[in-house]
VEXGUSE-542827 format. One record per residue: residue number from 1; x, y, z of N, C-alpha, C in turn; residue in one letter. Coordinates in steps of 0.05 Angstrom, whole numbers. Layout:
N
{NUM; {X; Y; Z}; {X; Y; Z}; {X; Y; Z}; A}
...
***
This chain:
320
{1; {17; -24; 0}; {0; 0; 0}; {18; 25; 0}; X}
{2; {13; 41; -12}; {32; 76; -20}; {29; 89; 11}; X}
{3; {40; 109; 11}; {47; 121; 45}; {57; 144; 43}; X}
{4; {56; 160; 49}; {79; 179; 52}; {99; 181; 69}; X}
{5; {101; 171; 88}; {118; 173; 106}; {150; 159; 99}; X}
{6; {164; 177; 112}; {186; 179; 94}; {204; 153; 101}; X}
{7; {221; 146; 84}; {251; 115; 91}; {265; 130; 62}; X}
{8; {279; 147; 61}; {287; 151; 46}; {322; 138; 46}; X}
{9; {314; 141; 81}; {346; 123; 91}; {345; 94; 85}; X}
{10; {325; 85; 86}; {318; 55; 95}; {302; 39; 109}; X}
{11; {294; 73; 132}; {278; 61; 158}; {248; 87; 158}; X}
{12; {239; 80; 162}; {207; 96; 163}; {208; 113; 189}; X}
{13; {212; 149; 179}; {221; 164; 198}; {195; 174; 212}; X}
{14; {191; 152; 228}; {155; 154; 244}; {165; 142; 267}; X}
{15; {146; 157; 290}; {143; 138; 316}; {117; 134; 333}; X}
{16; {114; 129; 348}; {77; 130; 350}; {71; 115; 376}; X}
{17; {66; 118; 401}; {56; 103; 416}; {35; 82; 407}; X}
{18; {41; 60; 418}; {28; 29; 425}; {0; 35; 416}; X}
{19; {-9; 49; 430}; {-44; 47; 422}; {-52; 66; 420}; X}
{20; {-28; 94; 402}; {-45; 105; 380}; {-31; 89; 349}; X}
{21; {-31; 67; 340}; {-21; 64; 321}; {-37; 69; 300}; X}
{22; {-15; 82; 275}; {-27; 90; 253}; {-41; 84; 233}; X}
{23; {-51; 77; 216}; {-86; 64; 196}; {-53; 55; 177}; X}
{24; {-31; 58; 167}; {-16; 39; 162}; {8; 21; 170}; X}
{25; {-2; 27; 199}; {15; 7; 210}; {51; 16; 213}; X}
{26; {55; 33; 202}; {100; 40; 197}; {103; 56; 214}; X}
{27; {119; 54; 215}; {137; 72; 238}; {146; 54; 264}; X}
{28; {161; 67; 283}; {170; 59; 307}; {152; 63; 333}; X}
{29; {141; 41; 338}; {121; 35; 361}; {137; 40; 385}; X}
{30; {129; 55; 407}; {132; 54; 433}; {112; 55; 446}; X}
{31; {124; 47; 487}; {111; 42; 503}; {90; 64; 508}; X}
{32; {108; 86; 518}; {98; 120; 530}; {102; 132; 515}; X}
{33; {86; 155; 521}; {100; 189; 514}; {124; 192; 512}; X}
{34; {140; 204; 494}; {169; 217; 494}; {174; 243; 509}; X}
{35; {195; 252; 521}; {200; 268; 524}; {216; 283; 483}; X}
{36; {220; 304; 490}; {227; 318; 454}; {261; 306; 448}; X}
{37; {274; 309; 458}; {294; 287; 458}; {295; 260; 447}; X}
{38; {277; 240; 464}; {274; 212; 461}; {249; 212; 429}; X}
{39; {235; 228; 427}; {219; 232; 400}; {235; 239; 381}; X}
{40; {256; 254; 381}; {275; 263; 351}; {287; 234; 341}; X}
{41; {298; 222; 367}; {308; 202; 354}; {297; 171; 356}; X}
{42; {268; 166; 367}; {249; 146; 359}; {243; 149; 333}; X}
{43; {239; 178; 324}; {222; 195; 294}; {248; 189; 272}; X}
{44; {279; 184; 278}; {300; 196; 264}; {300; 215; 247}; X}
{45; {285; 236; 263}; {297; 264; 246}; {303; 282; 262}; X}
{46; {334; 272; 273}; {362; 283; 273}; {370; 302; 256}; X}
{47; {364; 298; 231}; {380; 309; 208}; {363; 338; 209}; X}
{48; {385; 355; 195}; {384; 385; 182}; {377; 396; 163}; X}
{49; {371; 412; 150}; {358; 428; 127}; {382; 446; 118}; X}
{50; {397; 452; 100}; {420; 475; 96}; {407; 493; 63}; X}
{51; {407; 514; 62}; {398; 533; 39}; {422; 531; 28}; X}
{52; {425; 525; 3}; {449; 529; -12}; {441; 540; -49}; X}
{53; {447; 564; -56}; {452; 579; -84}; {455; 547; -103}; X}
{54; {427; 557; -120}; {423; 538; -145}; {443; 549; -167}; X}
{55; {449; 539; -181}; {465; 539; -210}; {456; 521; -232}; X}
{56; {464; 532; -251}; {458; 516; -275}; {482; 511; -285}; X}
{57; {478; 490; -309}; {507; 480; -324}; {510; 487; -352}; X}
{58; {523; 508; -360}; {517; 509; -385}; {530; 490; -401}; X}
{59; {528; 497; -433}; {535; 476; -451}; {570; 472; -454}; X}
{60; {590; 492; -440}; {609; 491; -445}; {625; 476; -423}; X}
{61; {600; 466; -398}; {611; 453; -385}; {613; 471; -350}; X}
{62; {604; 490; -350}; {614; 512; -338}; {584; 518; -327}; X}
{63; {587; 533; -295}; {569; 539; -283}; {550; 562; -275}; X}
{64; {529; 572; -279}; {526; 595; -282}; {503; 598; -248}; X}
{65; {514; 621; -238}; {495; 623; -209}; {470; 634; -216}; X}
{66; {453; 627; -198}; {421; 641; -210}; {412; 648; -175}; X}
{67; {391; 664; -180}; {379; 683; -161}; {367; 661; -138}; X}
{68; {360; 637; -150}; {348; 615; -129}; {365; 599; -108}; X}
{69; {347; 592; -89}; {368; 565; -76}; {347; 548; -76}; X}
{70; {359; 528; -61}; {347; 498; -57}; {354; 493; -24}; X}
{71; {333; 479; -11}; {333; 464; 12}; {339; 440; 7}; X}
{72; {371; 429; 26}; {381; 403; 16}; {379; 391; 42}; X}
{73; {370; 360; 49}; {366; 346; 70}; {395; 334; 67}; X}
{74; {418; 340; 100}; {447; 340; 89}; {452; 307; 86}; X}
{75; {430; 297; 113}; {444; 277; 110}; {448; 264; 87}; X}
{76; {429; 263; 76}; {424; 241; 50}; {436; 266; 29}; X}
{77; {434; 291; 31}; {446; 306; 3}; {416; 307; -15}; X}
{78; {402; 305; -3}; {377; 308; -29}; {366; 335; -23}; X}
{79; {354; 346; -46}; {334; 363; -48}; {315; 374; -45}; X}
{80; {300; 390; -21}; {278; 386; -21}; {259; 404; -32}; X}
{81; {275; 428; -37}; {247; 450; -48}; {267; 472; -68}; X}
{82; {249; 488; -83}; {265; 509; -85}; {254; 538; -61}; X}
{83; {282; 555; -55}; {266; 575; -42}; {281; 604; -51}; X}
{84; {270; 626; -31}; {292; 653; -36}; {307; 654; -14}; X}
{85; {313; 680; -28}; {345; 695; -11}; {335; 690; 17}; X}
{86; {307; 707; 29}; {299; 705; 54}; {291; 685; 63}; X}
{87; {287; 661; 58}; {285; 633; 72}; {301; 620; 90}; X}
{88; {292; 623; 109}; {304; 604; 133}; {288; 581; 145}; X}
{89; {308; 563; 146}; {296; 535; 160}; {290; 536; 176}; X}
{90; {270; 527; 191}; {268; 518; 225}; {270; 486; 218}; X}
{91; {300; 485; 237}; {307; 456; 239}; {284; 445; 256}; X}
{92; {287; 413; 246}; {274; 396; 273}; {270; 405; 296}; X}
{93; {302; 391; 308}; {317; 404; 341}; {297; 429; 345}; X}
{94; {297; 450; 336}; {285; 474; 343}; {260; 476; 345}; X}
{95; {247; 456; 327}; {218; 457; 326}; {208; 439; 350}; X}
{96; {213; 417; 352}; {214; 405; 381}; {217; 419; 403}; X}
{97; {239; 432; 400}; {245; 457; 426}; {225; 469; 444}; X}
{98; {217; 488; 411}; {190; 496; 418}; {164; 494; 417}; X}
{99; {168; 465; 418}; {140; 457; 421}; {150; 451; 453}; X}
{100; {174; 446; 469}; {180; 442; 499}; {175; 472; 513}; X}
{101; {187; 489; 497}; {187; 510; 507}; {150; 526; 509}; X}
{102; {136; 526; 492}; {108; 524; 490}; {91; 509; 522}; X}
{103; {98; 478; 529}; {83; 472; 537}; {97; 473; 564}; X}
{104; {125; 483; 575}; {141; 484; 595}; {155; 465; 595}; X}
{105; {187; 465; 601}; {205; 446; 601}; {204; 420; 616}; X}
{106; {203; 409; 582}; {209; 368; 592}; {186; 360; 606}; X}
{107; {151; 385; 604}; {132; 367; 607}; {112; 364; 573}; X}
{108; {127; 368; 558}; {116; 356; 533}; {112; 337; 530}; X}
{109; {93; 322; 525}; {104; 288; 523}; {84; 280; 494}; X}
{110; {109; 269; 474}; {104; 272; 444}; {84; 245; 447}; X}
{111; {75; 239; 425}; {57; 215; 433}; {60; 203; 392}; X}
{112; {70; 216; 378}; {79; 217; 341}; {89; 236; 345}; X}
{113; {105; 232; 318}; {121; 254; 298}; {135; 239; 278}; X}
{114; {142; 246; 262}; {159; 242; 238}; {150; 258; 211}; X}
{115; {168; 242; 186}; {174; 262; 167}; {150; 256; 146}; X}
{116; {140; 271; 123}; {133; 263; 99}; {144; 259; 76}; X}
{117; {136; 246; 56}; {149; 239; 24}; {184; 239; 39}; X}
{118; {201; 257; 32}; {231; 245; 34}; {233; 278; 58}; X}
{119; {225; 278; 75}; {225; 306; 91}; {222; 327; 84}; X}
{120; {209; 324; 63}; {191; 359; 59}; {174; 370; 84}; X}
{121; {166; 356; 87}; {144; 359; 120}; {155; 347; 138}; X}
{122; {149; 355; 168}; {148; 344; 187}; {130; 344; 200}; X}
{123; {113; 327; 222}; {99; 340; 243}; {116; 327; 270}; X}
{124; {91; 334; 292}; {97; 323; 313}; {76; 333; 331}; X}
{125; {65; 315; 353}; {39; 320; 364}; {42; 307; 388}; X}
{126; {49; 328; 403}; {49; 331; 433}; {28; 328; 459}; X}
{127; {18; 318; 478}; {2; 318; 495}; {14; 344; 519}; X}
{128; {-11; 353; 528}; {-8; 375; 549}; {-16; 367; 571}; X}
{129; {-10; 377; 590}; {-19; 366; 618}; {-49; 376; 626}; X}
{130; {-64; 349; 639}; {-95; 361; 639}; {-114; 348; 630}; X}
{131; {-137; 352; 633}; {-152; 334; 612}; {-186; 348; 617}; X}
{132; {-203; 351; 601}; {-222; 373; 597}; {-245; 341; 595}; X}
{133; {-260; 338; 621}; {-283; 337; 629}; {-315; 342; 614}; X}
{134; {-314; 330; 601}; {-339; 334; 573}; {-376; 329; 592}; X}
{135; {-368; 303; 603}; {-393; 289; 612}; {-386; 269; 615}; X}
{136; {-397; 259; 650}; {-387; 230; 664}; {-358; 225; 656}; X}
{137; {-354; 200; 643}; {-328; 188; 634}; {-320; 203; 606}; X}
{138; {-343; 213; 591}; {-327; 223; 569}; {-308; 251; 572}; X}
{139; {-279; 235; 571}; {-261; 262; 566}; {-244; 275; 545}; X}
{140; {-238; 295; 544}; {-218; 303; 515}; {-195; 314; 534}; X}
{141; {-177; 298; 523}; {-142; 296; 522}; {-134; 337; 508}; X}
{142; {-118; 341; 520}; {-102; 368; 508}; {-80; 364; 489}; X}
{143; {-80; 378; 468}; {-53; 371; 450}; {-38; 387; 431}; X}
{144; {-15; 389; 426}; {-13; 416; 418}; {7; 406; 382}; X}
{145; {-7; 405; 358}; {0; 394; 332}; {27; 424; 317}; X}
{146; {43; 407; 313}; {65; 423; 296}; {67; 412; 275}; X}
{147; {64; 427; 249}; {56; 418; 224}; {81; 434; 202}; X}
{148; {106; 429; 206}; {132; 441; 178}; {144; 433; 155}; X}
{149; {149; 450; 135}; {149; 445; 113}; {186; 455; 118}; X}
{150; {191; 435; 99}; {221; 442; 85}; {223; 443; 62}; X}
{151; {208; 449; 38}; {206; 451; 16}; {198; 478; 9}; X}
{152; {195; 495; 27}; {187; 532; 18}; {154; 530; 11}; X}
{153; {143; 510; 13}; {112; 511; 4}; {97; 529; 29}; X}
{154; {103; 522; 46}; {83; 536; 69}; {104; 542; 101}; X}
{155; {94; 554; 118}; {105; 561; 135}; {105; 537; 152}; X}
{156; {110; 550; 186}; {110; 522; 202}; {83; 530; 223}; X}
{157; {68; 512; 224}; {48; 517; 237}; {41; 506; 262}; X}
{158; {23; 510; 286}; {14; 497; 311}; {-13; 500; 312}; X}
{159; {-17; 479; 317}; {-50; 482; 320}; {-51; 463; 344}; X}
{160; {-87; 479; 367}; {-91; 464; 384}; {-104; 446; 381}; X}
{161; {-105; 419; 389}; {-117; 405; 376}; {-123; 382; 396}; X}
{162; {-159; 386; 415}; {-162; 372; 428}; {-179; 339; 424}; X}
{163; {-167; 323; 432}; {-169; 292; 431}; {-184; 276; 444}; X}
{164; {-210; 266; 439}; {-230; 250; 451}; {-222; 233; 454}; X}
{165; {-217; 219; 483}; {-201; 201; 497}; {-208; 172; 483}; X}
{166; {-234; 171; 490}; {-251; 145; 487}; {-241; 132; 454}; X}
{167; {-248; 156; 437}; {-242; 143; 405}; {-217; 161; 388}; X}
{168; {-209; 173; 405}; {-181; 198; 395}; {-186; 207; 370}; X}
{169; {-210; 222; 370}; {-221; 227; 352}; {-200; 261; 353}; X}
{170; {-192; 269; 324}; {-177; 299; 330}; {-202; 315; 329}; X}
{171; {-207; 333; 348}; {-226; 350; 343}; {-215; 382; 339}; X}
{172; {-217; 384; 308}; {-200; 410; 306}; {-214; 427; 301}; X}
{173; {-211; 443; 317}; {-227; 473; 316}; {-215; 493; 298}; X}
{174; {-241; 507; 291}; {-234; 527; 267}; {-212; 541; 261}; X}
{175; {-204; 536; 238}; {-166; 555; 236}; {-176; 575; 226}; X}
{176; {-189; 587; 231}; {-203; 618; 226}; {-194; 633; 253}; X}
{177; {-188; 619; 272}; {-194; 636; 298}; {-170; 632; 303}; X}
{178; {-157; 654; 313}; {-132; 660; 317}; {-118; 646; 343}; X}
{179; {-136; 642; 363}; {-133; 639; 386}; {-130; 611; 382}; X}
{180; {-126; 591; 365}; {-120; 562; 364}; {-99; 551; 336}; X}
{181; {-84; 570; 326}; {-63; 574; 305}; {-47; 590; 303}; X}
{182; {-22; 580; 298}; {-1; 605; 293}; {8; 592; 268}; X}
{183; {11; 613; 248}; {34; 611; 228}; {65; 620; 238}; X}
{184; {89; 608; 231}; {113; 615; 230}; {120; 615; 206}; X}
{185; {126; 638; 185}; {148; 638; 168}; {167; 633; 163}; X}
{186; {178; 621; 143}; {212; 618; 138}; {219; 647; 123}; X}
{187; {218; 672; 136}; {228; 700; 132}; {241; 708; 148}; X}
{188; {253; 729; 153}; {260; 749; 180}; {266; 727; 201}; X}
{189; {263; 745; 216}; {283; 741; 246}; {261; 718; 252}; X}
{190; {272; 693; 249}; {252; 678; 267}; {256; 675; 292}; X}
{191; {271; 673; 302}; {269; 674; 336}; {244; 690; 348}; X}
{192; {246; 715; 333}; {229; 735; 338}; {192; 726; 339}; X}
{193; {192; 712; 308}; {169; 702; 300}; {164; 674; 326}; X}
{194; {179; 657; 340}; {181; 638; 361}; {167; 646; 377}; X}
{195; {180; 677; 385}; {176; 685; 407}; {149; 697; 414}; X}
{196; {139; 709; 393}; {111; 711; 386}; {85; 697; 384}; X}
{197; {97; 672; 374}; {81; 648; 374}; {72; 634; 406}; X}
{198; {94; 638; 417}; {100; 630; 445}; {81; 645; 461}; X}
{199; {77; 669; 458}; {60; 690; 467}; {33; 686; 459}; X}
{200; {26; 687; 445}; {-4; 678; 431}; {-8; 646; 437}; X}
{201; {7; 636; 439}; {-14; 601; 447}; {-3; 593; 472}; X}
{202; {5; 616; 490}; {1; 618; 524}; {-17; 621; 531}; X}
{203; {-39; 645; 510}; {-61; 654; 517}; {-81; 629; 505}; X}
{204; {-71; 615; 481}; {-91; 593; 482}; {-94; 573; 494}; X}
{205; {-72; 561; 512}; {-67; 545; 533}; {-102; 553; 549}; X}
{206; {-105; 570; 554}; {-126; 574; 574}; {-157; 582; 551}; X}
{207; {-154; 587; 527}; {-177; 576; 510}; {-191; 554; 515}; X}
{208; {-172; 531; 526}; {-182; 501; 531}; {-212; 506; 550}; X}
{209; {-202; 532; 576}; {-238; 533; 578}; {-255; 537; 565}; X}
{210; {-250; 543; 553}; {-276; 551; 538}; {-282; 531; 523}; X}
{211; {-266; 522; 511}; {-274; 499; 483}; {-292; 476; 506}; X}
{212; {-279; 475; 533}; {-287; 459; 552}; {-322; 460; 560}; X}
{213; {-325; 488; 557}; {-346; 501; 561}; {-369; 486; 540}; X}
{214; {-358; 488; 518}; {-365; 490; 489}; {-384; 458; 490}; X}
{215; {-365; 444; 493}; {-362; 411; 490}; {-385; 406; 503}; X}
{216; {-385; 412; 535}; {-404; 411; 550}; {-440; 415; 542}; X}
{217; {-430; 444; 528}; {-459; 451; 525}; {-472; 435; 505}; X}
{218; {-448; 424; 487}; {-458; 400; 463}; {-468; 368; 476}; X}
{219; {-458; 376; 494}; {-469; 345; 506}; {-493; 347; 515}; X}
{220; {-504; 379; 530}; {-530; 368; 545}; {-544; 378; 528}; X}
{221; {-544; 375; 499}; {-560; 387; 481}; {-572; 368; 466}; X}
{222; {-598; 363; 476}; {-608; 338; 470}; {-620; 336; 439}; X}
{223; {-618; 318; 423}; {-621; 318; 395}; {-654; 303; 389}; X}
{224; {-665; 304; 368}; {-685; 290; 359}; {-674; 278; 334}; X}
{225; {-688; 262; 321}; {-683; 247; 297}; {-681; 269; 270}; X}
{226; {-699; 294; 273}; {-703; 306; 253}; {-677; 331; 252}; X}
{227; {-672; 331; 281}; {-640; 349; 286}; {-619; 340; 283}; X}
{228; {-616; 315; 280}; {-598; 295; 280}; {-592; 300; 237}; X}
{229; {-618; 298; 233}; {-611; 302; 199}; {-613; 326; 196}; X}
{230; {-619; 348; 205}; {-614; 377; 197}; {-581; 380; 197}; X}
{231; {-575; 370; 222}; {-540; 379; 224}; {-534; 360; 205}; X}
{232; {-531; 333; 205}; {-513; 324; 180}; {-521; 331; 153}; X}
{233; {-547; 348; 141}; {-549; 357; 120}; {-525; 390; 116}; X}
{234; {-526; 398; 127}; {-517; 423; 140}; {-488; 409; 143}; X}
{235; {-481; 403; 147}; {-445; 392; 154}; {-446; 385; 123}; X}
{236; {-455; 361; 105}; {-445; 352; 92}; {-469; 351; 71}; X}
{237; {-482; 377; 56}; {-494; 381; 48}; {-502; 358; 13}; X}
{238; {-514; 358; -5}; {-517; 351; -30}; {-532; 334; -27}; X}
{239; {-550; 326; -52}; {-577; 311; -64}; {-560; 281; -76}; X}
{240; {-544; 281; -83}; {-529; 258; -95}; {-532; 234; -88}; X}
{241; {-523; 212; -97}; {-527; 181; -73}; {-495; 185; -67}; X}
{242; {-482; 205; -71}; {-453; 197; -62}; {-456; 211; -37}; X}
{243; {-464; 234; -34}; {-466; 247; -13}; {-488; 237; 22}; X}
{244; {-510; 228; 0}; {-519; 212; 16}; {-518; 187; 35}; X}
{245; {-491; 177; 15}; {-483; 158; 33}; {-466; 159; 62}; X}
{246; {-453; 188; 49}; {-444; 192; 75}; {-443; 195; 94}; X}
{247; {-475; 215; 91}; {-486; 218; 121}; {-502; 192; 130}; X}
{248; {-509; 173; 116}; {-519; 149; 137}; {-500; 134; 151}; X}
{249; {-466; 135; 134}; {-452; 128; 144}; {-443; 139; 177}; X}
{250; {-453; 176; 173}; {-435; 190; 198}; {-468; 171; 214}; X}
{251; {-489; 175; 205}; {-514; 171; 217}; {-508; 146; 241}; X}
{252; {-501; 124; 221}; {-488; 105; 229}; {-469; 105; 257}; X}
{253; {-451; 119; 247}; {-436; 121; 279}; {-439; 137; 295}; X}
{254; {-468; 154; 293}; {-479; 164; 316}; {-484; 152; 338}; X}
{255; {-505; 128; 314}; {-520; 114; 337}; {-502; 86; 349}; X}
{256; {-477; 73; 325}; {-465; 52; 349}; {-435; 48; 342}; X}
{257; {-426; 81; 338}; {-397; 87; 335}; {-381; 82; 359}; X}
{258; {-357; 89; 365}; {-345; 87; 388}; {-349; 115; 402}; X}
{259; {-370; 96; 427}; {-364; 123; 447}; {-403; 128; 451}; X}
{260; {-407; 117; 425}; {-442; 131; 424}; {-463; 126; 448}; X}
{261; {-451; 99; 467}; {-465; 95; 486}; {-463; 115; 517}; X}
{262; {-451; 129; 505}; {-446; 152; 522}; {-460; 182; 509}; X}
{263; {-462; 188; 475}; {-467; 203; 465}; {-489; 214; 449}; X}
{264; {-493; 189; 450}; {-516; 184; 420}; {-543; 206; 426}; X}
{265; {-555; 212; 413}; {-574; 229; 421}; {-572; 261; 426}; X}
{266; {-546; 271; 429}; {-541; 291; 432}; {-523; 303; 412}; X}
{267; {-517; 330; 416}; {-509; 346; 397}; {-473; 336; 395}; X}
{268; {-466; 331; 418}; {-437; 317; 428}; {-433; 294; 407}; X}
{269; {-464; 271; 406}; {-453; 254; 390}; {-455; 248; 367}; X}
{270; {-472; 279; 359}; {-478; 272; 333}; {-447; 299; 311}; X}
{271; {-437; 311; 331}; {-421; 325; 318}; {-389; 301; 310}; X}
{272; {-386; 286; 338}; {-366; 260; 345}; {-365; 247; 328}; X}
{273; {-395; 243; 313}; {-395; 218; 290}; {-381; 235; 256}; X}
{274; {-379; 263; 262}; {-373; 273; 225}; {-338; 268; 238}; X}
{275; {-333; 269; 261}; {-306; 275; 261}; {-289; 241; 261}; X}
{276; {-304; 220; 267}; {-295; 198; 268}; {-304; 191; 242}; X}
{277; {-324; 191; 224}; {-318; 187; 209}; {-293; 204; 191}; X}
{278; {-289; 230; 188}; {-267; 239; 181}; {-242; 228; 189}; X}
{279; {-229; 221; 215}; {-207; 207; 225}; {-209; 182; 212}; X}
{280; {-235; 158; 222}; {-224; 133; 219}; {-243; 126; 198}; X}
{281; {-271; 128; 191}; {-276; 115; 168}; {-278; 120; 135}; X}
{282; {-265; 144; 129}; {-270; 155; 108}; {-256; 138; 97}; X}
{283; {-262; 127; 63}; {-249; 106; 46}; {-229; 112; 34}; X}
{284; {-215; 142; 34}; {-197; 150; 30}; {-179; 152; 44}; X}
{285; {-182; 138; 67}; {-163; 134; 85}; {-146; 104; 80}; X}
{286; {-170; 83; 64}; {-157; 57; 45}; {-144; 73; 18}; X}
{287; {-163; 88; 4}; {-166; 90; -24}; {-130; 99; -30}; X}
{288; {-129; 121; -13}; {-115; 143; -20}; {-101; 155; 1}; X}
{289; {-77; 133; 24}; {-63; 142; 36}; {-43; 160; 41}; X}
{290; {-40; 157; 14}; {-11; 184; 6}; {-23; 207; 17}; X}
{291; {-48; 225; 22}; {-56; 247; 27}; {-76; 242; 50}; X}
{292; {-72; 228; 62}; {-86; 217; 98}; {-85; 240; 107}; X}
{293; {-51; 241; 127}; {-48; 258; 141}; {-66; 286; 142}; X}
{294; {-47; 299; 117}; {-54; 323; 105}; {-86; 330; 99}; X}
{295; {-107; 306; 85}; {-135; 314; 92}; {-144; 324; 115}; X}
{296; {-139; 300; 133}; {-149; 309; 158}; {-142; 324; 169}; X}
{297; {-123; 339; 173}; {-112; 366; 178}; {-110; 391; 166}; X}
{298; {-108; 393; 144}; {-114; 422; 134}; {-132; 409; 103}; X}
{299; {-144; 394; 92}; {-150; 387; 68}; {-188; 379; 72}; X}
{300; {-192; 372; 56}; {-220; 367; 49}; {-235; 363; 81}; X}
{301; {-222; 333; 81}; {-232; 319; 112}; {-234; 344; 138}; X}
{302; {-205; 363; 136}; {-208; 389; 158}; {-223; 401; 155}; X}
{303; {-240; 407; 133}; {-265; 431; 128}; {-287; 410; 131}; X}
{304; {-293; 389; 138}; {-307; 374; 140}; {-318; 382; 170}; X}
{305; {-300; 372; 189}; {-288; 381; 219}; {-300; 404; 230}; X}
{306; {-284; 422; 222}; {-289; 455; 223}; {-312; 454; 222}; X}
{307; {-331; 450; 193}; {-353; 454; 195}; {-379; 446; 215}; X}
{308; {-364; 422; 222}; {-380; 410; 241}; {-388; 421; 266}; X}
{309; {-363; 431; 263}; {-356; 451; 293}; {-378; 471; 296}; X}
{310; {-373; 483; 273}; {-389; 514; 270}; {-417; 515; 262}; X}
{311; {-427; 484; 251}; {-453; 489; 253}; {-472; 475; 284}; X}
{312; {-447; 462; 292}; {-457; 463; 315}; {-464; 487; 342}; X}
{313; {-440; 499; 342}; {-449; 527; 352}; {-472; 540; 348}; X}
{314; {-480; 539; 318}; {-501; 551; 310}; {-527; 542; 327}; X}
{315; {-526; 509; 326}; {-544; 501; 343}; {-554; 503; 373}; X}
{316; {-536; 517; 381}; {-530; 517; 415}; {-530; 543; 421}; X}
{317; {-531; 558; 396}; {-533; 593; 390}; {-511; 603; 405}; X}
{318; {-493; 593; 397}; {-459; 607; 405}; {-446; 625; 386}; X}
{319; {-437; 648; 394}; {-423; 662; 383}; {-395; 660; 371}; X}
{320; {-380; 642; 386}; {-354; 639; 395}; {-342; 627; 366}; X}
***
């Protein structure tokens, strides 16, 4: 089956705790959480990024410099993007850092990370200390997603990103709202841009009440059969039989998904079912693994999510 995850060395630069393992199985299984240390090198990406001036060869044999560079992965000497004059890497090491430095020193505890295609991307997805109280036993886990590119395509990003214990479902809240995303550029002074970032998702550290708030009010929001199909028309709108099928599918794991015997009936479990199906049953998670990750996080499957989010508010008549 195709993958993206990278072995460009030989070995699949993934790691992943025991029982979150991945829908294909690669990478390096462990017991616990990592500290950012013990994750660089469960993940093996050790390695560096260096900007080095593109050239061409002309016909006489001879080299001519051009205005571009290229991002080269040293170990291996490969290629990964073209970029400009102002591009700077944020290595690994650094991005780990601060994701330690973010959640306070050496209590990060990584739970994945590794590379994409041959290390154009990285992520890495951290657990926070805490855990947000939904209803009875159902709880959502805290977590804080770092999403970098080494190929000049996009910046390096963080998103909050809290985790339903029971079925670790990602429940990602709207990247519209500032208060749960930071962009970092590869421009200017990044330290500077770090330091900034650091400052803005201190203040979302304590967003978690609210989203806490949020969750809550979705749970004691009791559903009918005919609300239950307003919102999944509304999330995942169209007349089609393709479209259709989907929502009997989310319909489906309303009523005997993981978790529903706790949820079902309410606005909690009927929002739970667009997002598990997004995570675990969408067929493009068989069909079309090469672009897993990436759906569910910023692609089709994430606006799926989002939306779910936001028409649920609507229902609960939330502003937020």
């Amino acid at each position: 089956m195709a993958h993206e995850i990278s072995n460009i060395t030989g070995v699949h630069e993934m790691f992943y705790v025991n029982d979150e393992k991945p829908w294909h199985g690669l990478g390096i299984p462990v017991e616990e959480a990592l500290t950012s240390e013990e994750a660089i090198q469960a993940a093996h990406l050790e390695w560096e990024v260096e900007k080095r001036k593109v050239y061409f060869k002309k016909d006489d044999g001879t080299f001519n410099e051009t205005k571009a560079y290229s991002t080269v992965r040293t170990d291996v000497e490969f290629p990964l993007g073209i970029v400009s004059k102002r591009y700077m890497p944020i290595q690994n090491r650094e991005a780990f850092s601060f994701m330690d430095t973010l959640v306070g020193t050496r209590e990060a505890k990584f739970i994945t990370a590794g590379a994409l295609f041959n290390g154009e991307k990285i992520w890495m997805l951290c657990k926070i200390p805490g855990t947000l109280v939904v209803k009875g036993m159902d709880t959502v886990d805290k977590y804080l997603l770092l999403f970098n590119s080494h190929n000049g395509l996009s910046g390096c990003k963080v998103l909050i990103t809290p985790i339903r214990v029971v079925c670790n479902n990602t429940l990602r809240i709207a990247l519209q709202k500032a208060e749960v995303s930071v962009n970092i550029h590869h421009i200017g002074n990044i330290q500077h841009k770090v330091a900034e970032a650091q400052r803005i998702l201190g203040i979302t550290i304590d967003y978690y009440t609210q989203i806490e708030e949020t969750f809550r009010t979705f749970a004691n929001r009791e559903m009918t059969e005919d609300d239950v199909k307003y919102y999944l028309l509304s999330v995942i709108p169209g007349d089609s039989d393709y479209f259709k099928k989907i929502r009997e599918k989310v319909r489906k794991l309303h009523d005997t998904g993981i978790g529903s015997d706790m949820a079902a009936g309410t606005l909690w479990g009927a929002y739970n079912a667009c997002v598990e199906f997004v995570d675990h049953q969408n067929v493009s998670r068989r069909k079309n693994p090469d672009r897993y990750i990436e759906n569910i996080t910023f692609g089709r499957g994430a606006e799926i999510k989002t939306k779910a989010y936001e028409k649920a508010l609507e229902l609960v008549g939330s502003n937020n």
